[in-house]
Each structure stands twice: as structure tokens, then as C-alpha cells.
C-alpha positions as CSV (number, residue, x, y, z in Angstrom):
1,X,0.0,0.0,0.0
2,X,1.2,3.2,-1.2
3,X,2.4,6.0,2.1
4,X,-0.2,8.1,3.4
5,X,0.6,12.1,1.8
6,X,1.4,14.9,4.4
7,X,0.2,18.2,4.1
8,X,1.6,21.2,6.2
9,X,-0.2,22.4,9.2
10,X,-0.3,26.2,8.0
11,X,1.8,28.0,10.0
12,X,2.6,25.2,12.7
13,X,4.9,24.4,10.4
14,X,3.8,20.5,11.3
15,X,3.6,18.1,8.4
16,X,0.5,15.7,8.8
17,X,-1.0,13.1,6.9
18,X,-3.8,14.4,4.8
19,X,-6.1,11.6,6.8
20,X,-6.1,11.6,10.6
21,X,-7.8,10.1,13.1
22,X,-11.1,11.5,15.2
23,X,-11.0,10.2,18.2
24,X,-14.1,11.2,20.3
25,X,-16.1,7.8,19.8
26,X,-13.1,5.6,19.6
27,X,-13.4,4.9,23.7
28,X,-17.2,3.5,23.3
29,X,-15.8,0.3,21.3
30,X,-14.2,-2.8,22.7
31,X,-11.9,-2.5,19.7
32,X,-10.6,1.1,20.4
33,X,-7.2,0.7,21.5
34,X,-6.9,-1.4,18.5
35,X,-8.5,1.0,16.3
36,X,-5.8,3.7,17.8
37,X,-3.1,1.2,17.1
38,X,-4.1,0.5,13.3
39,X,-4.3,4.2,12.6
40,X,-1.0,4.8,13.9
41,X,0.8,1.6,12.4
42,X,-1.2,2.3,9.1
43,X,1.0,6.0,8.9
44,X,-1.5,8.0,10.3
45,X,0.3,10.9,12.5
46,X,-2.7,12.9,13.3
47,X,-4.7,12.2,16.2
48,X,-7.4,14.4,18.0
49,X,-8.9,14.2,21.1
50,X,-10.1,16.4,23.8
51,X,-10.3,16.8,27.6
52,X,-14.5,16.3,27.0
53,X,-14.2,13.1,25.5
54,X,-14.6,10.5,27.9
55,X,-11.7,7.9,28.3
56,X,-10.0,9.7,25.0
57,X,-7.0,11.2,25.9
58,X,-6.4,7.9,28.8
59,X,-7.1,5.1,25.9
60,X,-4.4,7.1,23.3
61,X,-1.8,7.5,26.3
62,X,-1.9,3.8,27.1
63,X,-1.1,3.5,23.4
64,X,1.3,5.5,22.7
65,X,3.5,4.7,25.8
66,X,4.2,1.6,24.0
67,X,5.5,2.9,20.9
68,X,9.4,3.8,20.7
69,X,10.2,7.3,19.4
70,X,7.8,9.8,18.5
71,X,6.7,10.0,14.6
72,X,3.0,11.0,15.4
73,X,1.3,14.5,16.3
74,X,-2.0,14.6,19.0
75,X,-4.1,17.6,19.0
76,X,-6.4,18.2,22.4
77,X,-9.0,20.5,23.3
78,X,-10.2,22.2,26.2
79,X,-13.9,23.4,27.0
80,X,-12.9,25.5,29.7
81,X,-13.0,29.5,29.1
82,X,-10.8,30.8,31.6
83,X,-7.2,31.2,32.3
84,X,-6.8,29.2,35.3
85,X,-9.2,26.1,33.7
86,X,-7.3,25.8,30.4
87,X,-3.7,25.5,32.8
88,X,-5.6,22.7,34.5
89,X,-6.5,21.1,31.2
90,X,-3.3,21.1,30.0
91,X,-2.1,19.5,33.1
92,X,-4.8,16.9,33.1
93,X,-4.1,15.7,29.3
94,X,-0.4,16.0,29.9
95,X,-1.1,12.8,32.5
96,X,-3.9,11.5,30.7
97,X,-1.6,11.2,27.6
98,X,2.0,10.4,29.2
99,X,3.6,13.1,27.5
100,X,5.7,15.7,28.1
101,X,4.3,18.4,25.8
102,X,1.4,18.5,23.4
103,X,1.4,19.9,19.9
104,X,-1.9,21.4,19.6
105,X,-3.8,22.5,22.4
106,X,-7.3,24.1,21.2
107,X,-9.7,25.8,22.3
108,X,-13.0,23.9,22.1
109,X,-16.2,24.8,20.5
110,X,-15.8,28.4,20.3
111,X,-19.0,28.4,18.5
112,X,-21.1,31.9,19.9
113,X,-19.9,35.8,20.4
114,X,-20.3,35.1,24.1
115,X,-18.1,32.2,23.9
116,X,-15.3,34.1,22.3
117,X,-15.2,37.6,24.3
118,X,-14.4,34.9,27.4
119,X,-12.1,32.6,26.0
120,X,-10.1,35.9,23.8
121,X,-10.5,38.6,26.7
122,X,-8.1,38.9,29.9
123,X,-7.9,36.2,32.2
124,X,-9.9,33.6,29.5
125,X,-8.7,30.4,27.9
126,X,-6.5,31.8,25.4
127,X,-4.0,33.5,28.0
128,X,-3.9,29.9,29.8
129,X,-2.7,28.1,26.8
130,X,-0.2,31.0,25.6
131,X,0.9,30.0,29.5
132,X,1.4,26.8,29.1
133,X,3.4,27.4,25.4
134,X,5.8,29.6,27.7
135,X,5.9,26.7,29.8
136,X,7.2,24.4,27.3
137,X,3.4,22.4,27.5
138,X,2.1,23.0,24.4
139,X,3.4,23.7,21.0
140,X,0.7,25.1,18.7
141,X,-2.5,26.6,19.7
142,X,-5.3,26.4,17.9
143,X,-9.7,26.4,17.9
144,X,-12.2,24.6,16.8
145,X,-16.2,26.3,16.2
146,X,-19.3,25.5,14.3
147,X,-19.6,29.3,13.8
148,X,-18.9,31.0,10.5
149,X,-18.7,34.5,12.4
150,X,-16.0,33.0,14.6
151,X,-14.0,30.8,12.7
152,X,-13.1,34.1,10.9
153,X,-12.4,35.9,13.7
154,X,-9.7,32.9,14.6
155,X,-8.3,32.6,11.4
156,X,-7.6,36.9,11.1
157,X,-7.1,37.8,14.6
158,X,-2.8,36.6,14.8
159,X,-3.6,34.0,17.8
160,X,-4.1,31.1,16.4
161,X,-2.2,28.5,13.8
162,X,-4.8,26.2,13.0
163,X,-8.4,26.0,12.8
164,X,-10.5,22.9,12.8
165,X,-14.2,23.4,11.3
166,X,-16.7,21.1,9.6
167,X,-16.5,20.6,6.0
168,X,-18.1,18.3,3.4
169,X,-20.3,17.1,0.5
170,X,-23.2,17.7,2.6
171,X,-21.8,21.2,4.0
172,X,-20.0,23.4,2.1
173,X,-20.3,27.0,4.1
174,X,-16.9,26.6,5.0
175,X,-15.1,26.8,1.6
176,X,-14.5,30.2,1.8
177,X,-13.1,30.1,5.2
178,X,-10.9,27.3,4.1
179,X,-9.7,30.1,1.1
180,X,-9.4,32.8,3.8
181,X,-7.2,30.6,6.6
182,X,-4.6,29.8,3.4
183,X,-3.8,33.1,2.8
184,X,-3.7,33.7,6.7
185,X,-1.5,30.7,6.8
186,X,-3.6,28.8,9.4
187,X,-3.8,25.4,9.1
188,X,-7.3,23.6,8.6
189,X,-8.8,20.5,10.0
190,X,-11.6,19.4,8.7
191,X,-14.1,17.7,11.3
192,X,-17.1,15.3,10.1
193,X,-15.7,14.9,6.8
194,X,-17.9,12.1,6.1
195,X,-21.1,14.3,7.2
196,X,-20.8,12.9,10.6
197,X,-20.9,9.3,12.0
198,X,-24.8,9.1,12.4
199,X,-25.1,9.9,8.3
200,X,-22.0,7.1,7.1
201,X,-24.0,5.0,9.1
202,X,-27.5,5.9,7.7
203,X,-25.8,5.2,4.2
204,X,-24.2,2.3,5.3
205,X,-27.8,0.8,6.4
206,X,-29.7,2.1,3.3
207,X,-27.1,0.1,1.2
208,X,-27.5,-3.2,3.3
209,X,-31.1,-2.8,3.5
210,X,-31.6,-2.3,-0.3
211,X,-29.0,-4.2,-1.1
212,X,-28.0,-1.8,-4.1
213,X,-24.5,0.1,-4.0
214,X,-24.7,3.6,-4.0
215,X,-22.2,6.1,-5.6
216,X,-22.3,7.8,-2.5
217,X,-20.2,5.8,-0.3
218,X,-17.9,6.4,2.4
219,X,-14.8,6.7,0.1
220,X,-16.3,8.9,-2.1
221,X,-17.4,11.6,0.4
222,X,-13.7,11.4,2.3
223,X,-12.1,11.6,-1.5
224,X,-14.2,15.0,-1.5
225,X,-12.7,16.5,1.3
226,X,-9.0,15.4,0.4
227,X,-9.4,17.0,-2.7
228,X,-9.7,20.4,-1.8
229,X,-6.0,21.6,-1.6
230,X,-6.4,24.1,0.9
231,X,-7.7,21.2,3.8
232,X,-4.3,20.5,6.3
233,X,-5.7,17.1,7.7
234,X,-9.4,15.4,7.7
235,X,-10.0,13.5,10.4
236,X,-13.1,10.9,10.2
237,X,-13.7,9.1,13.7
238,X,-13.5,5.4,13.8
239,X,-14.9,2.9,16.6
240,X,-12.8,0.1,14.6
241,X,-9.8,-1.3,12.5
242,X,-11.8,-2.0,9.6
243,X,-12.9,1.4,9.1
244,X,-9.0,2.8,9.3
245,X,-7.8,0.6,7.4
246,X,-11.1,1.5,4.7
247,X,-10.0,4.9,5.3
248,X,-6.3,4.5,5.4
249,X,-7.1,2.9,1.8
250,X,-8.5,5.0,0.3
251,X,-6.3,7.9,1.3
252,X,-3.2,6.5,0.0
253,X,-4.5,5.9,-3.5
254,X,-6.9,8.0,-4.4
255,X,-6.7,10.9,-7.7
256,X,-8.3,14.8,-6.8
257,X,-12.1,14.9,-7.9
258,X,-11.9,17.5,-11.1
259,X,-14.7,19.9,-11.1
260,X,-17.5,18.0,-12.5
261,X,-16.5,14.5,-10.4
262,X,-16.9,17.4,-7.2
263,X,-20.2,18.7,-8.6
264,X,-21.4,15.0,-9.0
265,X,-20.7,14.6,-5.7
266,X,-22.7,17.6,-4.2
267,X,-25.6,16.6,-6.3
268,X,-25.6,12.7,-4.7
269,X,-25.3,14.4,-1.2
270,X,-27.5,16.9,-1.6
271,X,-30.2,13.6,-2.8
272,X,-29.8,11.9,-0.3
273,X,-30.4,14.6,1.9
274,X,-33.8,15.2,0.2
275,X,-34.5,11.3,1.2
């Protein structure tokens, strides 16, 4: 199988395989610490996780305190919005993990004005994790957010080298964020690239139930995403093996969509949307 491609993390400077790993469900399956395992001995060196997601950060660290040397990057998250709470974060997912530093720490869910006047202003989240970079805790800082209005204000404001928002064949508001962060030279990663783990699986059941293959499959929808040259890393969660290694797959082999294989794509998502 050919090598997973790297892409550079905008400013971070980072170079990451185009596919990562999303680690918020991987904990609720009996097979996560193998799923963890497969992405990383697959050539996945993008894992993110966050202080929220329950047994995340504790199932990667008992992972990667078995592996010799370091050829992997994980990204966490914290909720809080204050100074003093994202320092206690940091200290929490520095255990949790087993590591001495982390290479992107971001700020999770900025996703209303509210949200970001607390975590940008004195004494919010921000000056905690530009703390713990002083301290030699955290590498990069970045933030993640649902919110158009926001995820502009991260990507223009000078505080932050990477971004992670939600783009795909079934959402596309984001494409000309993804333009904007590239010529702010913020990285982007790209959450629910497959439209989220509820709709794979809704596609996955039409196809079993119906027994007919659909164009819009799995591979197709994360062969979107990595098309679009100005994406850093997509990371699709997995529960299981099988789907990194579908994933991992596909990654390493696939050709850029041209423009009408794109617009094919829109038009299957936007069906199957409509039912």
C-alpha cells in the first residue's frame, strides 16, 4: 500500500498526513485501543482528542506509551474559558496522555460571540494556553467552532495557527473560510468529513437494506474532502480497524475529484439529503 501524503499544518509548520484520526467515539468500542493502534501503524500521524471526551486522551496514552520514538502529532481541546481552567487542562491531558508536551492544544467549540469575548478577553482560555506554550506544555495553539462568524475571527485575529471546522459534500459554508485561513497561513482540519458518524452509518444501512450500491459511499465523500488543496488534515472518527484501514485505503491511493466529479458529488449528497 502506497504512504499516506502529508500536508503542512499552516503556520505550525507540522507536516501531517492528509487523513487523521477523530478520536471522540473511539473509547465507546471494545476495539478502540486497536482502532488507535491501526491508525497509527497504518501511517496516520494525526490524532485528536479532547479533555470532554470521555476515556479519550487515557485510551491514546496507554497506546502510545508503548511505541518507541515519536513519529506522530495529538491535538487536544479544552472546554474551559478561563485562564486558570485551560492550565488545568493542560495539566490533566499532559497525565492523561503520558507526555511531556502536546502539539496542539485548542480551544474547544468556540462556536457563539459570548463564547469568544471569554475565551479571547483577559484572564480567558486563550492566556492559559499562551501560558502553558511559555511553559514548554504546548506547541501550537489552535480552535475549533461551528460558527462561521467565529472561525473568521480565529483565522484573522494573529492567535491562532490552526483551525479545525466542519467541512463536506453535505456542508460546504466553509469553503471560503478554508480560502481565507490559506492566505492567513492557518492550518485547517476538517471535522465530520464524512457528514458525521450518524449519516455514514445511515448510508451504510440504506445500502445493506436495499442491497443496491450507492455512488455515494464512504470513500467517495472522504475523497471530496481530500481534494480540496487548501484542507491540512481530515480526520473521520472510527470505533474500529476496519474502518481505518477503509479509510487508510482510500487515502493513500486516491486521484483529486476534477470539477464535474466534485459537482457529482454535491448533487448525490444533496439527494440523499432530500430522502
Amino acid at each position: 500500500m502506497a504512504e499516506l501524503r502529508k500536508r503542512r499544518l499552516g503556520k505550525t509548520n507540522l507536516m501531517v498526513t492528509e487523513l487523521g484520526l477523530g478520536a471522540m467515539d473511539t473509547p465507546t468500542s471494545a476495539e478502540g485501543e486497536a482502532t488507535v493502534r491501526a491508525a497509527l501503524e497504518s501511517g496516520v500521524n494525526f490524532i485528536d482528542t479532547a479533555r470532554e471526551y470521555k476515556d479519550s486522551e487515557y485510551l491514546i496514552g496507554q497506546v502510545i506509551r508503548t511505541r518507541r520514538g515519536k513519529d506522530f502529532y495529538v491535538a487536544t481541546k479544552t472546554f474551559s474559558r478561563t485562564r486558570d481552567g485551560s492550565q488545568r487542562d493542560v495539566d490533566r491531558s499532559l497525565k492523561m496522555l503520558g507526555v511531556d508536551r502536546i502539539d496542539l492544544y485548542q480551544l474547544h467549540d468556540v462556536s457563539s460571540t459570548e463564547a469568544w469575548q471569554q475565551v479571547i478577553q483577559e484572564g480567558g482560555a486563550l492566556e492559559g494556553l499562551k501560558i502553558a506554550q511559555a511553559r514548554g506544555l504546548v506547541d501550537h495553539i489552535g480552535v475549533s467552532s461551528h460558527s462561521l462568524e467565529v472561525l473568521e475571527k480565529g483565522i484573522v485575529c494573529g492567535e491562532f495557527e490552526a483551525v479545525m471546522l466542519e467541512y463536506s459534500a453535505f456542508y460546504r459554508e466553509t469553503e471560503g473560510l478554508i480560502a481565507l485561513a490559506k492566505e492567513h497561513d492557518v492550518g485547517v482540519i476538517v471535522m465530520r468529513p464524512l457528514g458525521g458518524s450518524g449519516r455514514t452509518s445511515s448510508i451504510r444501512t440504506k445500502m445493506k437494506s436495499s442491497g443496491q450500491v450507492t455512488d455515494l459511499q464512504p470513500a467517495m465523500l472522504l475523497r471530496y474532502v481530500l481534494s480540496h488543496p487548501g484542507i491540512s488534515v481530515a480526520i473521520p472518527g472510527a470505533r474500529f480497524p476496519s474502518r481505518v484501514v477503509e479509510n487508510v485505503r482510500l487515502a493513500s491511493s486516491y486521484e483529486p475529484f476534477d470539477e464535474p466529479q466534485k459537482r457529482d458529488c454535491e448533487e448525490k449528497a444533496q439527494e440523499f439529503l432530500l430522502g
